[in-house]
C-alpha positions in Angstrom: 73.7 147.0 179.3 74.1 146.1 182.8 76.8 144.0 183.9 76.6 141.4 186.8 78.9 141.8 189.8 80.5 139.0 191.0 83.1 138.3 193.6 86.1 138.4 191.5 86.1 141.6 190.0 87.6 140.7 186.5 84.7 138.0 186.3 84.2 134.3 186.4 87.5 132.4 185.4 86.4 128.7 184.2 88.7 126.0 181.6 87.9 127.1 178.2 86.2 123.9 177.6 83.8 125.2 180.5 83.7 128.3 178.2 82.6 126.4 175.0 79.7 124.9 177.6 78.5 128.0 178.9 78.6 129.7 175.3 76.4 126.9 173.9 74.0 127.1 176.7 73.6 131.4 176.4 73.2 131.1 172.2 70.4 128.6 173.5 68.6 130.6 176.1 68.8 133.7 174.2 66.9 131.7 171.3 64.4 130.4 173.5 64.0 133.4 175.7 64.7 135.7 173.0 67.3 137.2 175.6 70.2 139.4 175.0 72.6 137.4 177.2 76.5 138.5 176.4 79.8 136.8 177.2 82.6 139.3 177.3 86.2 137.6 177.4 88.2 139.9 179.3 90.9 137.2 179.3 93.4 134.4 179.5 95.7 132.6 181.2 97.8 129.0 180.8 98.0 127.3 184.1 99.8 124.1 185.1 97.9 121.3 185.9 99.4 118.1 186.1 101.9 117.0 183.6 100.9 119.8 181.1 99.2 123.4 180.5 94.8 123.9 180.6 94.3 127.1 179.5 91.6 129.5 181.3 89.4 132.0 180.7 88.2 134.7 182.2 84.9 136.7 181.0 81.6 139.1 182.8 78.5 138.6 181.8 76.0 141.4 180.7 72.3 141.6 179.8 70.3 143.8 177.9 67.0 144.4 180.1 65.3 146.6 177.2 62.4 144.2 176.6 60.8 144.6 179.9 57.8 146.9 180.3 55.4 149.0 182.1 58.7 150.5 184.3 59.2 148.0 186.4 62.9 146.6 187.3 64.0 143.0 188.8 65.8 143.2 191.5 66.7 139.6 192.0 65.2 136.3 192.9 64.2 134.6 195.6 64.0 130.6 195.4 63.5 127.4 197.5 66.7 125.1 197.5 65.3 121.9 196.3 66.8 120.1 199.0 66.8 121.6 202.0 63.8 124.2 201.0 66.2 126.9 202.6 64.9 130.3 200.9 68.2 131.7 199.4 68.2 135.2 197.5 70.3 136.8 194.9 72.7 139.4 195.4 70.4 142.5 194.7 67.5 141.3 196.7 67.1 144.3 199.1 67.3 143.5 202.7 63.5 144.4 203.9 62.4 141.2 201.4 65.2 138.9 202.5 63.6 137.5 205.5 60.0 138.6 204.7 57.8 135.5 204.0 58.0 133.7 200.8 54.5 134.3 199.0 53.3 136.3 196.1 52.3 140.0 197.2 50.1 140.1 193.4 47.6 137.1 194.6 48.7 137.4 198.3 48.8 133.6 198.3 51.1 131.2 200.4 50.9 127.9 197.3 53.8 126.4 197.1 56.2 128.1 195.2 59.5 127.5 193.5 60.5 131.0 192.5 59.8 134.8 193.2 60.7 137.6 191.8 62.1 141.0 193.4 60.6 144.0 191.4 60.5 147.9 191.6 58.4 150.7 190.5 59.7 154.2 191.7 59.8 153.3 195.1 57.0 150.0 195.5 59.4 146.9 196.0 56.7 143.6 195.6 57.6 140.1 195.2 55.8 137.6 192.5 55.5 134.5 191.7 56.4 133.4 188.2 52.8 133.0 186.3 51.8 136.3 188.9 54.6 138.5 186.6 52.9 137.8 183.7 50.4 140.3 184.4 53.7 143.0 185.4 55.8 141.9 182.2 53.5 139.9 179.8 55.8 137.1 177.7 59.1 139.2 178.5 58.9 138.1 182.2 60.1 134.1 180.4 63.4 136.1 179.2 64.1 137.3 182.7 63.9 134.2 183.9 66.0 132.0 181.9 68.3 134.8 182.7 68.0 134.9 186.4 68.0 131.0 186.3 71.5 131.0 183.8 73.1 133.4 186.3 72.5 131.5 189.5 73.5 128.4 188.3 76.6 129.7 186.4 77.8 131.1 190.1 76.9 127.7 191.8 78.7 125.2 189.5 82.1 127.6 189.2 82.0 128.0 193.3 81.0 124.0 193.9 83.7 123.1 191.3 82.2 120.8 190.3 81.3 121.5 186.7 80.2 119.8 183.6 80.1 115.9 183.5 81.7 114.6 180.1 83.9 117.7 179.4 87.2 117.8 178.2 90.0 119.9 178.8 92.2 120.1 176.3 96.0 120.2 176.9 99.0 122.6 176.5 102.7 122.4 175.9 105.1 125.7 176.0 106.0 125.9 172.5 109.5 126.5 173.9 109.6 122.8 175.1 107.6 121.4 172.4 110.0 122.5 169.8 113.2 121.4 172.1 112.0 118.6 172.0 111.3 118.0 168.4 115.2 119.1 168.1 115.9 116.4 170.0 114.0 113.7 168.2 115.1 114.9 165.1 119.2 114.8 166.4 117.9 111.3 167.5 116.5 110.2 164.9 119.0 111.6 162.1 116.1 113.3 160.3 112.7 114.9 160.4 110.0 112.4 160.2 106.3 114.2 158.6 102.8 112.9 159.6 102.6 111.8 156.2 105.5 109.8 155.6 104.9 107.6 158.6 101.6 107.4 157.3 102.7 105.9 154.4 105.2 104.0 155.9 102.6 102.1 157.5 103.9 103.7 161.3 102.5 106.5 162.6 104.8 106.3 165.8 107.3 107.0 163.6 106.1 110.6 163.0 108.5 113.3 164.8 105.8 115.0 166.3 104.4 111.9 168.1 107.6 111.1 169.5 107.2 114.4 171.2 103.8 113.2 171.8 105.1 110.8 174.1 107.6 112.8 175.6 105.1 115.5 176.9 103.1 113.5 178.3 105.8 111.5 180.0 106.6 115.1 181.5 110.4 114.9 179.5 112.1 117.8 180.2 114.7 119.3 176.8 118.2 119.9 178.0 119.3 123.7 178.2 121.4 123.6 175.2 118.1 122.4 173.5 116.3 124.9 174.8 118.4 128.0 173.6 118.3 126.1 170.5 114.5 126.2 170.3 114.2 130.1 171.2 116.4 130.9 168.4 114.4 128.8 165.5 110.8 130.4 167.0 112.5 134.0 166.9 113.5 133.4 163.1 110.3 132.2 162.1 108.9 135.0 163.4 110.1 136.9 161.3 109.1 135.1 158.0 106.2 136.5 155.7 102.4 134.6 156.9 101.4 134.0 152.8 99.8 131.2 153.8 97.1 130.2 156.1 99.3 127.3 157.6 102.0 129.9 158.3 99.5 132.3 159.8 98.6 129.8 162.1 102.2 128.6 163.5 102.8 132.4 164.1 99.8 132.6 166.4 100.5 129.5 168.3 104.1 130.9 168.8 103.0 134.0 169.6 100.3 133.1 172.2 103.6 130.8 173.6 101.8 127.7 174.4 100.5 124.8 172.2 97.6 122.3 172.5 99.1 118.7 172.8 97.3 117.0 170.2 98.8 120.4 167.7 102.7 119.6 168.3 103.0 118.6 164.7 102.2 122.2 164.1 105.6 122.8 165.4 107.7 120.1 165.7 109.0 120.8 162.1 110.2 124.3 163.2 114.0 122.9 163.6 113.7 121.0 160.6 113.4 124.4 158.6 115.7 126.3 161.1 118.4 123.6 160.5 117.6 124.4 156.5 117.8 128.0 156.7 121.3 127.8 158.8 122.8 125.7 156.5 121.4 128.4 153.3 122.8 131.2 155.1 126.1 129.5 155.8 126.7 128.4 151.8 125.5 131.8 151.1 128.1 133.6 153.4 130.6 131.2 152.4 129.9 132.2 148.6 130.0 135.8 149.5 133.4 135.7 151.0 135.4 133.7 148.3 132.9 135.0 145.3 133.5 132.1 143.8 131.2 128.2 143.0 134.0 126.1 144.2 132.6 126.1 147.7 130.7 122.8 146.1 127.5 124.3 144.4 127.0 124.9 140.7 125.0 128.6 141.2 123.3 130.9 143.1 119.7 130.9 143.9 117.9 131.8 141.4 120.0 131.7 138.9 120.1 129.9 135.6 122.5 127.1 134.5 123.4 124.8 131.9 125.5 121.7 132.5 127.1 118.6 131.1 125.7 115.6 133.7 126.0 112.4 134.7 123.4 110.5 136.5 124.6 108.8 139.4 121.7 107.2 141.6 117.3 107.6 141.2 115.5 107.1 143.8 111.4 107.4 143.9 108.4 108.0 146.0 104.8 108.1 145.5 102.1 110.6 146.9 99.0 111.8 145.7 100.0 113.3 142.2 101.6 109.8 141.4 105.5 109.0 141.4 108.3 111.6 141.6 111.7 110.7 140.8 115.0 112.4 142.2 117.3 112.3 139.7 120.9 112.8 141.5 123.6 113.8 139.1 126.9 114.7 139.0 128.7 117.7 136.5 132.4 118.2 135.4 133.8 119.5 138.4 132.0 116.8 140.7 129.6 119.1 141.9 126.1 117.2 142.8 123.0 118.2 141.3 119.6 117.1 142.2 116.6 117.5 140.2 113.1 116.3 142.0 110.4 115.8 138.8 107.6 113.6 137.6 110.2 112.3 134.6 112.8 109.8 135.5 116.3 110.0 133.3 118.7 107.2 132.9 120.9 105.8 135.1 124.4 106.0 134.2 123.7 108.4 131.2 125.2 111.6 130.3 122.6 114.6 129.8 122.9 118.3 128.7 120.7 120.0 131.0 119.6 123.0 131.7 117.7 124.6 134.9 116.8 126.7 137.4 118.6 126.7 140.9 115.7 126.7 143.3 117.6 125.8 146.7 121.3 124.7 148.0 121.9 122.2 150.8 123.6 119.5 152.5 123.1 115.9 153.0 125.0 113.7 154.7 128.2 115.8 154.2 127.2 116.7 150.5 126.8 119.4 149.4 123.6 120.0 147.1 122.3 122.2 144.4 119.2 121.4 143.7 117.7 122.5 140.3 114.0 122.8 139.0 112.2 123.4 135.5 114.6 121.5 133.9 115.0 120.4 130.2 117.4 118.1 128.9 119.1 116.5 126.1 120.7 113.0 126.2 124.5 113.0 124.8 125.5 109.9 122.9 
């Protein structure tokens, strides 16, 4: 493989959605040309651009010149500038054929001519026109071409800057910020607010992660306390297991410390579950210290209990498996139980019930133990 030198010696550095361009256009030449062009990321980097983060990246470009026969190696290129008809000449074009006139040395003609190529044999250097190296490289020389042709104007449009029309560059948050400011919405707003849920409320603005939307791109800076706030709830989700593909992916947006805008809800629901997991580990440690239930849950997790109830408020919601029912309860010693199901029980009725304690938390100062597989038996 041969690689191409360029002026920056890590290679071109372009927007990645530059990179998608160019990646398109190689899998197409290398179809039609039956080429073996290759993009080799080498890179990439986040850069600030306005109000938020485009991400770069930075790749060489080799080419496989196997297919071409009868010993003979290009050089380079030679071709008129459309324009101007100024001859300019690639990089390896050797000096004693930069100036020398612009005709075929095969037909030793002076027709107008939009290309040449610079070839070698041992030590013969010729120039040829493009139907002329047909009779050097047979159908090959059509590979070479595309090639030559890909290169030259790869280096033009990255130096003119002045790129692809139409393209779109997508744009990144530091997932430090994004998630301060979810933290904030969510102190704002009292509560975490899913996708879904606004959905169905009939509001998407509602949605926590497109109030942080807005914020980004209002360029809203999180305060410091946020801030520290938001370091700590991505370090401890770092360290939970990736079972599923949805947590795999939050781990590698975390990790790679930067987020695409229109992905926040990805993360905004990262102090949502930190908040969760700080108020486990506090009932937890709590239960630890006294060994004891009356810290105002019925259990540990885990655990099975059974217990004489009486059910104090229902509320409902519906999704996509039909209507699910929380059934909030109360036992002897006041504690509150919750049990989220398919089955609603009876308001104001006393049950014997027995379950499974599958979590513990707070709401709105009360304290929670939530059960699941439950069965019951209504008491007269």
């Amino acid at each position: 493989m041969e690689e191409i030198k360029v002026a920056n010696a890590s290679g071109y550095s372009v927007r990645e959605d530059h990179f998608e361009i160019i990646a398109k256009k190689v899998a197409k030449i290398n179809k039609r040309g039956k080429t073996h062009i290759d993009l080799n990321v080498t890179g990439e980097e986040y850069k600030l651009v306005g109000e938020a983060y485009e991400k770069f990246v930075t790749f060489t470009v080799t080419h496989d010149f196997s297919n071409l026969i009868q010993g003979y190696k290009i050089l380079g290129r030679k071709f008129r500038d459309p324009i101007t008809n100024a001859v300019i000449v690639t990089e390896n074009v050797p000096k004693s054929h930069r100036n020398s006139e612009f005709k075929c040395d095969h037909c030793n003609t002076r027709r107008a001519k939009k290309n040449l190529l610079v070839i070698q044999k041992d030590d013969n250097v010729i120039q040829v026109g493009m139907a002329c190296a047909k009779d050097y490289f047979g159908d090959s020389i059509f590979s070479t071409c595309f090639y030559y042709e890909f290169i030259d104007s790869l280096e033009e449009e990255i130096n003119s800057g002045n790129f692809y029309e139409g393209s779109f560059a997508p744009r990144y948050c530091n997932v430090v910020d994004a998630v301060a400011l979810a933290y904030e919405v969510i102190k704002r707003d009292g509560r975490y607010i899913s996708k879904n849920d606004a959905e169905y409320s009939g509001n998407v603005a509602k949605a926590t992660s497109f109030k942080v939307n807005e914020l980004i791109l209002k360029n809203a800076s999180p305060e410091k306390e946020s801030i520290d706030y938001a370091k700590e709830a991505i370090a401890w989700y770092l360290t939970l297991p990736t079972d599923s593909a949805f947590s795999y992916n939050v781990h590698q947006i975390l990790e790679a410390g930067f987020v695409k805008i229109s992905m926040v809800g990805m993360v905004a629901f990262i102090p949502k579950s930190y908040n969760t997991h700080l108020v486990n580990a506090k009932a937890k440690a709590e239960r630890e210290t006294l060994n004891t239930f009356s810290d105002g849950y019925a259990g540990e997790i885990g655990e099975k209990i059974t217990a004489k109830v009486v059910v104090t408020r229902i509320h409902s919601y519906e999704n996509d498996w039909g209507v699910t029912y929380i059934n909030i309860m109360k036992d002897e010693n006041g504690l509150q139980l919750v049990w989220k199901t398919g089955k609603c029980l009876k308001e104001g009725a006393i049950y014997q019930i027995t379950g499974k304690i599958k979590d513990i938390s707070e709401y709105r100062d009360t304290k929670q133990t939530i059960l699941t597989r439950c069965k019951y038996q209504i008491e007269e």
